[in-house]
C-alpha positions as a LaTeX table, in Angstrom:
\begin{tabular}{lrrr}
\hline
Residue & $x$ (\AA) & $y$ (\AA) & $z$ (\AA) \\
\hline
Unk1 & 96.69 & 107.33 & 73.87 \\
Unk2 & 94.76 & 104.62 & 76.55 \\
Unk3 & 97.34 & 102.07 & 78.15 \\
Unk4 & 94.87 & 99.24 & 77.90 \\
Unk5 & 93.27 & 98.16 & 75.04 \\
Unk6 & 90.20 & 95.48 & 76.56 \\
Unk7 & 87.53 & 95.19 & 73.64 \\
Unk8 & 86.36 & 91.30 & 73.60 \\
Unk9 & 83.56 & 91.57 & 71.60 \\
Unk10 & 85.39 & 93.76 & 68.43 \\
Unk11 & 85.98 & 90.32 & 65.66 \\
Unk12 & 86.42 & 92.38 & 62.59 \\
Unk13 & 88.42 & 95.10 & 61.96 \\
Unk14 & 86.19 & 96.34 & 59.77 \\
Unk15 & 83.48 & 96.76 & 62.71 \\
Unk16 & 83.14 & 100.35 & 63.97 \\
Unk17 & 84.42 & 101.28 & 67.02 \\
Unk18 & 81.63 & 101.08 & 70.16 \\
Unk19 & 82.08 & 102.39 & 73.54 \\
Unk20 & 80.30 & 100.73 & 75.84 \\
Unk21 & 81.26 & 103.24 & 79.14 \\
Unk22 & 78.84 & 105.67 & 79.58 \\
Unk23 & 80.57 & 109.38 & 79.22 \\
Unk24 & 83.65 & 107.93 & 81.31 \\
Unk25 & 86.69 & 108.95 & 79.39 \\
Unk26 & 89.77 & 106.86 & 78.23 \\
Unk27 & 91.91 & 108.38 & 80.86 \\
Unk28 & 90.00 & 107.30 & 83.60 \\
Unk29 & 89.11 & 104.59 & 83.12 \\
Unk30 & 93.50 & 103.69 & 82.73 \\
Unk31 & 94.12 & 105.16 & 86.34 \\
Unk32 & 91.24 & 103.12 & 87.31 \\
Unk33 & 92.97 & 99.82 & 85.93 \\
Unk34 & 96.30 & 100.97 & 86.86 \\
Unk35 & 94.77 & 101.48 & 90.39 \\
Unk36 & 92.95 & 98.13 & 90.47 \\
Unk37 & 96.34 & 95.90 & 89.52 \\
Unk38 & 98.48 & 97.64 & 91.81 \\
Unk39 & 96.35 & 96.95 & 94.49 \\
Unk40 & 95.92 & 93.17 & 93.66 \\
Unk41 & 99.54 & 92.69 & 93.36 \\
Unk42 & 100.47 & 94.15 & 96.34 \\
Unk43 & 97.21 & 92.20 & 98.43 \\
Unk44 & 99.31 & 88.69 & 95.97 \\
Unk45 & 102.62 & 90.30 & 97.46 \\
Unk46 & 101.81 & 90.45 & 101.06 \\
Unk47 & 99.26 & 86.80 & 101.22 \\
Unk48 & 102.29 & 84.99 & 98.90 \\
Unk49 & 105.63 & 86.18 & 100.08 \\
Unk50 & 105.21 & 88.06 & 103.52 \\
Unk51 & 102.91 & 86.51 & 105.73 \\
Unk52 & 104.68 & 82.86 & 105.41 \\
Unk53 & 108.01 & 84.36 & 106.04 \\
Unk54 & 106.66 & 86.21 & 108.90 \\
Unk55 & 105.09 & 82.87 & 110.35 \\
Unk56 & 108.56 & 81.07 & 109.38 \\
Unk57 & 110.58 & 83.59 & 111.14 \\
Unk58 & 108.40 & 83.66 & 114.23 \\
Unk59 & 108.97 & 79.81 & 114.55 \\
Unk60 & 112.87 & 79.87 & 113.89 \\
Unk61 & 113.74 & 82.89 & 115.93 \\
Unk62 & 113.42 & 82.36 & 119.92 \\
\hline
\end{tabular}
């Protein structure tokens, strides 16, 4: 079973089921994702949180 469901264009349920990767399979394409989001919230971690307390505590400490 895929950890991410992402299908923006499906509108009906009734509408069959399209695939629009070509040949990549569901599993994948979730380490992929997975891979991708970890990565941007650790880059989000580091610009947001450590780099202005390193540049605080280089000012404060002598």
């Amino acid at each position: 079973m895929p950890l991410f469901y992402f299908k923006p264009f499906k509108f009906h349920p009734d509408e069959e089921d399209q695939h629009l990767s070509a040949g990549v399979d569901d599993a994948k394409i979730d380490v992929l994702v997975i891979l991708i989001v970890g990565l941007l919230a650790t880059a989000m971690f580091v610009a947001f949180i450590v780099l202005p307390l390193v540049m605080v505590l280089r000012e404060t400490l002598p």
